[in-house]
C-alpha positions as CSV (number, residue, x, y, z in Angstrom):
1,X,-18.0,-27.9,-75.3
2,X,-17.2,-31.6,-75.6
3,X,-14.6,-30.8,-72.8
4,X,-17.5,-29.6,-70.7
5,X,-19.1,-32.5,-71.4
6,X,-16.9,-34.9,-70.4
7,X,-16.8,-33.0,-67.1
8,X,-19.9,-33.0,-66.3
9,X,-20.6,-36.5,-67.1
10,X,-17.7,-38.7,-66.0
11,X,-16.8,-42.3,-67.0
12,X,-18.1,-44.8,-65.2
13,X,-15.9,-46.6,-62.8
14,X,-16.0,-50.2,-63.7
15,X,-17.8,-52.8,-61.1
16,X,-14.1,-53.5,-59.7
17,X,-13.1,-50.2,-59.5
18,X,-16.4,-49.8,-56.7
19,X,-17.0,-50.5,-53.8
20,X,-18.7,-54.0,-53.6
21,X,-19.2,-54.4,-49.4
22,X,-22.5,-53.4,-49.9
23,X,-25.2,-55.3,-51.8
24,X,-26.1,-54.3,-54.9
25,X,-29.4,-53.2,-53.8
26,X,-28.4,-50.8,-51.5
27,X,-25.9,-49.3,-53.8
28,X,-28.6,-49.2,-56.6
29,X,-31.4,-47.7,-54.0
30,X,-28.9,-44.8,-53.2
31,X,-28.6,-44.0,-57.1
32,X,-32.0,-44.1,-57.5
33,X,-33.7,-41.8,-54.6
34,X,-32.8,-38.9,-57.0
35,X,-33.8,-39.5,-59.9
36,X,-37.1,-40.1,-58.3
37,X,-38.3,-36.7,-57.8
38,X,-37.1,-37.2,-54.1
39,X,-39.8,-38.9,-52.7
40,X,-40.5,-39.2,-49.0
41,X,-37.8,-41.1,-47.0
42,X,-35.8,-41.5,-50.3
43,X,-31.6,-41.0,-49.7
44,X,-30.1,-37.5,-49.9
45,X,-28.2,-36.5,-53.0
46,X,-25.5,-38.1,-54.5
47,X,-22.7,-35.7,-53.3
48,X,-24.6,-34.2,-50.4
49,X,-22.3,-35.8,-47.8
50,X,-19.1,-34.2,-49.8
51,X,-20.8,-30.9,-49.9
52,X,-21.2,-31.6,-46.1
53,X,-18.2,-32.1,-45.6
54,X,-16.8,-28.6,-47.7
55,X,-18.8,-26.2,-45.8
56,X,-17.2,-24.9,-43.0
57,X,-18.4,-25.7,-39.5
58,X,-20.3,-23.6,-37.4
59,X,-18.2,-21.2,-35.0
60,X,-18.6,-22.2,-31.5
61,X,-19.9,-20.4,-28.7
62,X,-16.5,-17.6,-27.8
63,X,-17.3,-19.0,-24.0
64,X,-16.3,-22.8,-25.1
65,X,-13.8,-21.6,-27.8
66,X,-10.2,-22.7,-26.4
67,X,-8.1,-19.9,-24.5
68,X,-4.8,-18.3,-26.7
69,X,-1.6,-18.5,-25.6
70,X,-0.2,-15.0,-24.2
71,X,2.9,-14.3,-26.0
72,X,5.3,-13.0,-23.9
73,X,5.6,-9.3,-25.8
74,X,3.1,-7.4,-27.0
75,X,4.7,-4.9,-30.0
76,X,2.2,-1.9,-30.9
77,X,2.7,0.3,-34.1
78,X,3.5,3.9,-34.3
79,X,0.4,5.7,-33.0
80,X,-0.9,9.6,-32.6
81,X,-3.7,10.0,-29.8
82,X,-5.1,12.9,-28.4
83,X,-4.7,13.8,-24.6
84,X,-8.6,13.7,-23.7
85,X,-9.8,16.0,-20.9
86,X,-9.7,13.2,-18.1
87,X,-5.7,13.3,-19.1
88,X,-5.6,17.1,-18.6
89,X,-2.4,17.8,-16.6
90,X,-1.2,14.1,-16.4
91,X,2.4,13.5,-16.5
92,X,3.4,12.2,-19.5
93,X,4.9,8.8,-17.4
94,X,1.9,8.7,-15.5
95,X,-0.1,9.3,-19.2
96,X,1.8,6.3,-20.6
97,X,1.4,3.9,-17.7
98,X,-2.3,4.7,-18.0
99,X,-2.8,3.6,-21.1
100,X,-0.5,1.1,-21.8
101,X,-0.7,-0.7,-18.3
102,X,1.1,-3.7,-19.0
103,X,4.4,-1.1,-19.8
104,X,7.3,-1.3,-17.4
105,X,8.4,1.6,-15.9
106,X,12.3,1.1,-17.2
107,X,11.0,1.1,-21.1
108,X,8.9,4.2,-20.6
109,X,11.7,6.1,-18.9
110,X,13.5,4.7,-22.2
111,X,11.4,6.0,-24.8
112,X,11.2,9.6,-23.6
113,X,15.0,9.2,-22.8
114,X,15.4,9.0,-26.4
115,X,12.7,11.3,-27.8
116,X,10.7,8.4,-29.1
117,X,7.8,9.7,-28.1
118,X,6.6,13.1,-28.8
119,X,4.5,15.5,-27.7
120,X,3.2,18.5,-30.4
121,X,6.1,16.9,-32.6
122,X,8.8,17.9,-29.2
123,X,10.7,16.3,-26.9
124,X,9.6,15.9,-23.4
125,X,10.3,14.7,-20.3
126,X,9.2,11.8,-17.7
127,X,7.7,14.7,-15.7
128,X,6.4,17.1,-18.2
129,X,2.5,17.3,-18.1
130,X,0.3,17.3,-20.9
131,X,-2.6,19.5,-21.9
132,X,-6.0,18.5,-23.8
133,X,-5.7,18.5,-26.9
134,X,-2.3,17.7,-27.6
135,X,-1.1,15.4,-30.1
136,X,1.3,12.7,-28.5
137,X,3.3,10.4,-30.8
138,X,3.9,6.7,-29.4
139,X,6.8,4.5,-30.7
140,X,6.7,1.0,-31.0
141,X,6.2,-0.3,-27.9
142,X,6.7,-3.8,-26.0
143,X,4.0,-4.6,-23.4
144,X,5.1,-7.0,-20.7
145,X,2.7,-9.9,-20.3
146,X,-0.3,-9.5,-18.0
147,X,0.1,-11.1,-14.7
148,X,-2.3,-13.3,-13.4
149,X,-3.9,-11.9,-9.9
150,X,-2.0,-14.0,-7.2
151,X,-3.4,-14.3,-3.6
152,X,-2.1,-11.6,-1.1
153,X,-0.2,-12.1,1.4
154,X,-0.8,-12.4,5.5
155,X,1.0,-8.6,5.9
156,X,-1.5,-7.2,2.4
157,X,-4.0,-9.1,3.9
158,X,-3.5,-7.2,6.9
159,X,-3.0,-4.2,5.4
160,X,-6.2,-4.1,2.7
161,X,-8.1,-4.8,6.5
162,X,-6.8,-1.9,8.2
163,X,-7.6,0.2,5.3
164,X,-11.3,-1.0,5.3
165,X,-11.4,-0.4,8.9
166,X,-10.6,3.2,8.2
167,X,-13.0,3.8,5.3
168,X,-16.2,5.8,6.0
169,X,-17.4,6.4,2.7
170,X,-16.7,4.4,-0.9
171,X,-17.8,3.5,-4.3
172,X,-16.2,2.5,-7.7
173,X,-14.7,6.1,-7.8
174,X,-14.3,7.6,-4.5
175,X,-12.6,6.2,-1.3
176,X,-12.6,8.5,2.0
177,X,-10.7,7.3,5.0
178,X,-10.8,8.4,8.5
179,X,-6.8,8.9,9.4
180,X,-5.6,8.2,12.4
181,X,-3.1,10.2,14.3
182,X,0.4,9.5,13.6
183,X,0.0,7.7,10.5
184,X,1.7,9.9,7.7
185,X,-0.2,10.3,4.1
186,X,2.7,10.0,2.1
187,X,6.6,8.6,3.3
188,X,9.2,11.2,3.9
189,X,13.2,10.0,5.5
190,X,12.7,7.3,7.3
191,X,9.0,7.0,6.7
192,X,8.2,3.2,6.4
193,X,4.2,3.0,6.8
194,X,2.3,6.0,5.3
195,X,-1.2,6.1,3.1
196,X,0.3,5.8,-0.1
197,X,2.4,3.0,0.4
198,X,-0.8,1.0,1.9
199,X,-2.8,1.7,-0.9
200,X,-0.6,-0.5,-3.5
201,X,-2.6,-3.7,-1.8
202,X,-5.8,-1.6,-4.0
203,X,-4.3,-2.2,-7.5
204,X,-6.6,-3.4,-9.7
205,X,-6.3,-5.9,-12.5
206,X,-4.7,-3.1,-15.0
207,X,-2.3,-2.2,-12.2
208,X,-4.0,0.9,-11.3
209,X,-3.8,1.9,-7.5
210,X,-6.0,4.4,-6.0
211,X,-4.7,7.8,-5.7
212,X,-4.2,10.8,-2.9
213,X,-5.9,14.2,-4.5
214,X,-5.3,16.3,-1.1
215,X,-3.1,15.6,1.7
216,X,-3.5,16.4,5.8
217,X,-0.8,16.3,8.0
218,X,0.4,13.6,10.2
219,X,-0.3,14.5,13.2
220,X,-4.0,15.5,12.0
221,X,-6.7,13.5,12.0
222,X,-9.8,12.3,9.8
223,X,-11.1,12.9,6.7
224,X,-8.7,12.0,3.8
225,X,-10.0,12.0,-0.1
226,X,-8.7,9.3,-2.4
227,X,-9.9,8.7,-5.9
228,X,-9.9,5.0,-7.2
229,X,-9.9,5.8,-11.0
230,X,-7.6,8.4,-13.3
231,X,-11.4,9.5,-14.4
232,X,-11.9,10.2,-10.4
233,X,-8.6,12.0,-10.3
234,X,-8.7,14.3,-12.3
235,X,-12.3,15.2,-11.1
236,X,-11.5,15.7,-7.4
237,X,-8.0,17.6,-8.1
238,X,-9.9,19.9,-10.6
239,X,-12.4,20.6,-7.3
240,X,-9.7,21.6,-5.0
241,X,-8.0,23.9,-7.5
242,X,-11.1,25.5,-8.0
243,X,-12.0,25.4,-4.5
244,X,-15.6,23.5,-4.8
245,X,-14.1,21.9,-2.4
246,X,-15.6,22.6,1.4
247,X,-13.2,21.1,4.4
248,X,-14.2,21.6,8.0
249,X,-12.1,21.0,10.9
250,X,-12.1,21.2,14.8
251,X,-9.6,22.5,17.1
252,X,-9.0,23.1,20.8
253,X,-7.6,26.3,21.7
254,X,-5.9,28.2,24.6
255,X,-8.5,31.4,25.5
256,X,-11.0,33.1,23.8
257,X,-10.7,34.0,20.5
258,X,-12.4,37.6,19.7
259,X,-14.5,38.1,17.6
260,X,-16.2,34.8,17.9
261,X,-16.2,34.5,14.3
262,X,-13.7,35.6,12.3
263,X,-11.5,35.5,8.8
264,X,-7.1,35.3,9.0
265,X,-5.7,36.4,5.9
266,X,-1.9,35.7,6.0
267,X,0.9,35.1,3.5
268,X,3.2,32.1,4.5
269,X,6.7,30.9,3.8
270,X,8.2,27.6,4.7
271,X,10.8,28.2,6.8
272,X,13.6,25.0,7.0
273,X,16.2,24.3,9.7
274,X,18.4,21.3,10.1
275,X,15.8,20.2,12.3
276,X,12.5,20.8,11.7
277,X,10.5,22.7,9.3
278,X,7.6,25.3,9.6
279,X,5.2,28.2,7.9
280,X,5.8,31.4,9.2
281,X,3.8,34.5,8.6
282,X,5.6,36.4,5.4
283,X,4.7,39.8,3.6
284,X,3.7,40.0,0.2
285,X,6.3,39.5,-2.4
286,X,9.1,37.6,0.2
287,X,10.1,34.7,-1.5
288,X,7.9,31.7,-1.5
289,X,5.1,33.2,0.3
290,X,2.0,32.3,-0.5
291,X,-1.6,33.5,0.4
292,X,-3.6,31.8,2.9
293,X,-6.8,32.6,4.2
294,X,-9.1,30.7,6.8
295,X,-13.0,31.4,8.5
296,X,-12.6,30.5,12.0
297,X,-16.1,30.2,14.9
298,X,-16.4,29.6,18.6
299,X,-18.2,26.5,18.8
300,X,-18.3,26.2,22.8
301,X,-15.9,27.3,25.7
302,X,-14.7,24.6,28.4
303,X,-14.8,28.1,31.0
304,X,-11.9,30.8,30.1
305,X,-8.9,28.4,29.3
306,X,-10.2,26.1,26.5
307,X,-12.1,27.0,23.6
308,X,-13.6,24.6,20.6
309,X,-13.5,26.2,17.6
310,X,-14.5,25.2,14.1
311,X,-11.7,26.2,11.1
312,X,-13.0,26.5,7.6
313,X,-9.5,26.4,5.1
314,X,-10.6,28.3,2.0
315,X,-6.8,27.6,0.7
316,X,-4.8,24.6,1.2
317,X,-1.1,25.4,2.2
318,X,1.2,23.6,4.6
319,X,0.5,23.7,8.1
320,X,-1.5,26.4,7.0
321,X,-4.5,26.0,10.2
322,X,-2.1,25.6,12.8
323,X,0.3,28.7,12.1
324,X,-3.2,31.2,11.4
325,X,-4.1,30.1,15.2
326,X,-0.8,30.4,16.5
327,X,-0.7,33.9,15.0
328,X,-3.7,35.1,16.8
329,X,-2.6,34.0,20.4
330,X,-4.4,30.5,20.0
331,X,-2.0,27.6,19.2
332,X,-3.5,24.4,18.6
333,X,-3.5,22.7,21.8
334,X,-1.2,19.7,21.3
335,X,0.8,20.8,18.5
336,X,4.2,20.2,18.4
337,X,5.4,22.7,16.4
338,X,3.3,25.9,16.6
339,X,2.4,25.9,20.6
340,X,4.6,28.4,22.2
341,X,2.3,29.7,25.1
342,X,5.1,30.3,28.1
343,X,3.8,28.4,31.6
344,X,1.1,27.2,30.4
345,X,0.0,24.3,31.7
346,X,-2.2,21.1,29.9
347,X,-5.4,20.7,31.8
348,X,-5.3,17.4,33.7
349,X,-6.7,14.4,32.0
350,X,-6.2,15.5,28.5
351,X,-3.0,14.3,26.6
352,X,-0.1,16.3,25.1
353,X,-1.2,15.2,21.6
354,X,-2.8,17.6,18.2
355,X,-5.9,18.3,19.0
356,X,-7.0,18.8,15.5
357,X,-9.1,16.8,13.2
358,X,-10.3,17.3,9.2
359,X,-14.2,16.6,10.2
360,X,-15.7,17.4,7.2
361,X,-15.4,17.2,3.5
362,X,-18.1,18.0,1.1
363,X,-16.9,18.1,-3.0
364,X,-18.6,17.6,-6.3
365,X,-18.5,13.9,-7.3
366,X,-17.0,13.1,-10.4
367,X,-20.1,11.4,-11.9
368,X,-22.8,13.6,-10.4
369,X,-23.9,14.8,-7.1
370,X,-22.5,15.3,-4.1
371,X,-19.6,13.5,-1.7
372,X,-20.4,14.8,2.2
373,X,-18.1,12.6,4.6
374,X,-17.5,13.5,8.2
375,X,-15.0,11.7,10.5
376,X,-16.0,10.9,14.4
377,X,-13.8,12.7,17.2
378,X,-10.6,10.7,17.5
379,X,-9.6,8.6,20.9
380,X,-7.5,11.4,22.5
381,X,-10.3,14.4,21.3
382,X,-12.8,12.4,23.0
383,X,-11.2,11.7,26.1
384,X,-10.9,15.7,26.3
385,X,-14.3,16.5,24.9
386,X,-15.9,13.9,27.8
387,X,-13.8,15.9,30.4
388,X,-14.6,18.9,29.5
389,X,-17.9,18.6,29.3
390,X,-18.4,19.8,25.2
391,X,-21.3,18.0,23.2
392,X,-20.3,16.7,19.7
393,X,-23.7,17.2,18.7
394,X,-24.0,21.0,18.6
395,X,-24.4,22.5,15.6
396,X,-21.6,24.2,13.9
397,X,-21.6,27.9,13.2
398,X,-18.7,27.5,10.4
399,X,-21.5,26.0,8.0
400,X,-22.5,30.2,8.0
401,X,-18.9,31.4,7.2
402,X,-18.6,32.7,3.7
403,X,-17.5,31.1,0.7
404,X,-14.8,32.4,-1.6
């Protein structure tokens, strides 16, 4: 108790021990304010200002609040998530980049290399794709430092403007371009300028770039569907697998084809040479064939020798328009590959170039509603279309052909 008391009443310092700058009044005042019931204008406590000075401050606004330093690595701990539904069918490099963006592509072909990371408690490869639901295993990982967003350059610059210049319909999710002719949607040998290479000047600040969910061909034109989020992705390819998908396209054609309105039901095989490659009409069974089915209608007739017709692709194989016309005596006009009419000869005026274009696209959107995108007639369609005398405007009979 004593010890208690001596605590709580210390010995008082001797008058040399204070401080003497002030006068004695002052010193005597501050003493006193207390002990007087704390009257009005009277000094605070004796040990207020050390109390003060104890409590911790108040945390400053996160806006005003200093920047950290970025260390160089990031290192994660072992982790299990679930593949979610948006990662359905995602490769499992193309899972990890997702989600981990700042991840080089080196140390993630490096951790499945060496069956760090597992999938249902297996090994997998780069390629393998995942399922919902599974359980995937993540090592320890090092994430490379974010970097900071630097200014493109004159030839992105360039780039990113061509690519707005081709855009006919977009939002946060959806992109839909309006391809030219002659410009390829993905590179091949000796491919330098295609789609997906321009679309890299798109990344966003996680170092996502948009994506291709269907493809046309290069010498097609129009309507091409890109989706500018994984969410969107896996959205749009999900539409075309189960064919919500609707794709309209116009052709001009040799003749007359009868009936007016029809349906080709083909199997095709790809068919390589050392030169060139094409679809040709196979029987069920042959190796690699594939079915392929298409709604064709007579939209108008340029006399006996040129016909517009509208094509309506309820499959999506290779070349898959231009060898079903070829195989009913009607090649599209233009094409390279597939027109094999003997003497016949290209109406004046009109150029020697694919007179086919992807007009139409109509597909679920990923967040509700509808996407409905159509493409204008190209340079060299219109230039024929104005000399032979066919209106753009008419309506088109495909939009009656029947779903499947």
């Amino acid at each position: 108790m004593s010890r208690r008391i001596k605590r709580m009443n210390p010995k008082p310092r001797s008058r040399d021990e204070r401080d003497d700058s002030r006068p004695f009044k002052a010193r005597t005042a501050k003493k006193a304010g207390p002990r007087l019931g704390g009257k009005p204008g009277a000094k605070p406590p004796r040990f207020a200002a050390e109390r003060a000075e104890r409590r911790p401050p108040k945390a400053a606004p996160e806006a005003s609040a200093p920047a950290k330093p970025v260390e160089a690595l990031l290192p994660t701990k072992v982790q299990t998530v679930k593949v979610t539904a948006d990662e359905n069918n995602m490769r499992v490099d193309r899972f990890l980049e997702a989600r981990f963006p700042g991840l080089s592509f080196s140390h993630i072909q490096r951790v499945v290399r060496k069956g760090e990371l597992r999938v249902d408690g297996k090994r997998v490869d780069s390629k393998d794709r995942l399922e919902e639901g599974q359980s995937v295993r993540i090592p320890p990982l090092k994430l490379d430092t974010p970097k900071a967003a630097s200014p493109l350059s004159e030839a992105a610059q360039k780039t990113l403007a061509a690519l707005k210049e081709m855009t006919i319909y977009e939002d946060d999710d959806v992109l839909v371009l309006n391809k030219p002719l002659g410009l390829a949607v993905q590179g091949g040998s000796g491919m330098t300028r295609h789609i997906d290479q321009m679309l890299e000047v798109m990344r966003d600040s996680k170092g996502q770039k948009p994506r291709l969910v269907h493809r046309i061909d290069r010498e097609t034109s129009g309507c091409l569907l890109i989706a500018k989020t994984r969410f969107a992705a896996s959205h749009l390819t999900g539409a075309f697998r189960s064919r919500s998908a609707r794709k309209t396209y116009w052709a001009l054609v040799p003749g007359l084809p009868k009936p007016k309105q029809g349906r080709i039901s083909t199997f095709l095989a790809k068919e390589e040479s050392e030169d060139d490659t094409i679809m040709r009409i196979a029987q069920h069974g042959d190796e690699g064939a594939s079915h392929a089915v298409t709604y064709y209608a007579v939209v108008e007739t340029a006399g006996n020798k040129l016909t517009w017709v509208s094509l309506k692709p309820v499959t999506g194989r290779t070349h898959q328009l231009r060898a079903h016309m070829e195989h009913i005596g009607h090649p599209i006009v233009g094409d390279p590959k597939y027109f094999n009419i003997e003497n016949w000869q290209l109406p004046g005026g009109l150029q020697n170039r694919l007179h086919l274009l992807a007009r139409r696209i109509v597909i679920p959107h990923p967040r509700g509603g509808v996407i409905d995108a159509t493409a204008p007639l190209p340079p060299h369609m219109q230039q024929s279309w104005n000399l032979l005398g066919l209106d753009a405007s008419r309506f088109d009979p495909i939009e009656n052909a029947p779903e499947e």
